[in-house]
N, C-alpha and C positions, 0 to 999 in steps of 0.2 A: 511428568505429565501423564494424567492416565485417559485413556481412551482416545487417543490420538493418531491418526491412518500413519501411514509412511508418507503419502503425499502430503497432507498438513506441516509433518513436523519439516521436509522439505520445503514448503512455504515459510513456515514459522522461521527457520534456519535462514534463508533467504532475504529474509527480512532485515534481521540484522546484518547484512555484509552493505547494505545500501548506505555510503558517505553522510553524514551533514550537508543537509545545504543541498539535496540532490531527494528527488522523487524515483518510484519504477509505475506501468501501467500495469494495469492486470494482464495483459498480452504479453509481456513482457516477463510477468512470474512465470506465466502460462508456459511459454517459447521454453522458459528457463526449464518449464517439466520435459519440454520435450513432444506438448501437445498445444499448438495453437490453439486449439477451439475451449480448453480447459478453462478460457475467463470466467464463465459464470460458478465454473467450481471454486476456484481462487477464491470469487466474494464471498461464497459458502464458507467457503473456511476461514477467512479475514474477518467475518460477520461472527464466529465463535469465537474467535481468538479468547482465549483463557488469560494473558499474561501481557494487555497491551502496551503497558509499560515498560518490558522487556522485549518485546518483539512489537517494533514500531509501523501498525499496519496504517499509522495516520498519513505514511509515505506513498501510499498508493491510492493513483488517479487513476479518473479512466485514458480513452484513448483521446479525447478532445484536451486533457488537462484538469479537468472538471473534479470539485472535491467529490468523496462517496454522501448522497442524501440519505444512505441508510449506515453510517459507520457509527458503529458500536458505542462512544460516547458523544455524540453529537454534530453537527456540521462547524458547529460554532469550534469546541474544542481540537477537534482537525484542521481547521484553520489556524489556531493561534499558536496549535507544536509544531506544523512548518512555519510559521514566521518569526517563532522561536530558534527557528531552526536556520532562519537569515533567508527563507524562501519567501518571495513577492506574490501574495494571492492577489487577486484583483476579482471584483465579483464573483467568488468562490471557483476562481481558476488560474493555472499555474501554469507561467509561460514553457512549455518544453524544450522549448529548444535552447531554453537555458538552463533550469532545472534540471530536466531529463538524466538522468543515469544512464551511461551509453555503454 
């Protein structure tokens, strides 16, 4: 992948470790960098993603549960690879406390 920080491909990388059947929030990538407040960078880079097919950024909610209204290929589409994925959206939201990747 060309042109890609240290921190993205961290996210990118990130991405992929997250189960079937399990969501992460942006706070939650964030935490994982090591900087709480780094969420709106996370969608920065979730919102580029190059390879969404391989790095499954359709995994990631916010902190409510709530699908992304600006993810890369649609709302619609993010909804239908978690319930592909055996994930229960209900009004474009994901129960965490049972989804959640902990």
């Amino acid at each position: 992948m060309k042109n890609i920080t240290p921190t993205a491909k961290k996210v990118y990388d990130y991405l992929r470790t997250i189960p079937k059947g399990k969501v992460v929030t942006y706070g939650q990538i964030a935490e994982h960098l090591g900087n709480k407040k780094m969420c709106r960078a996370v969608g920065n880079i979730l919102h580029a993603n190059p390879l969404p097919d391989y790095y499954p950024c359709y995994k990631v909610v916010n902190a409510k549960g709530l699908l992304a209204k600006n993810f890369g290929l649609g709302i619609e589409e993010q909804k239908q690879r978690l319930e592909k994925d055996g994930i229960k959206v209900t009004d474009y939201r994901v129960d965490l406390e049972v989804f959640k990747w902990k």
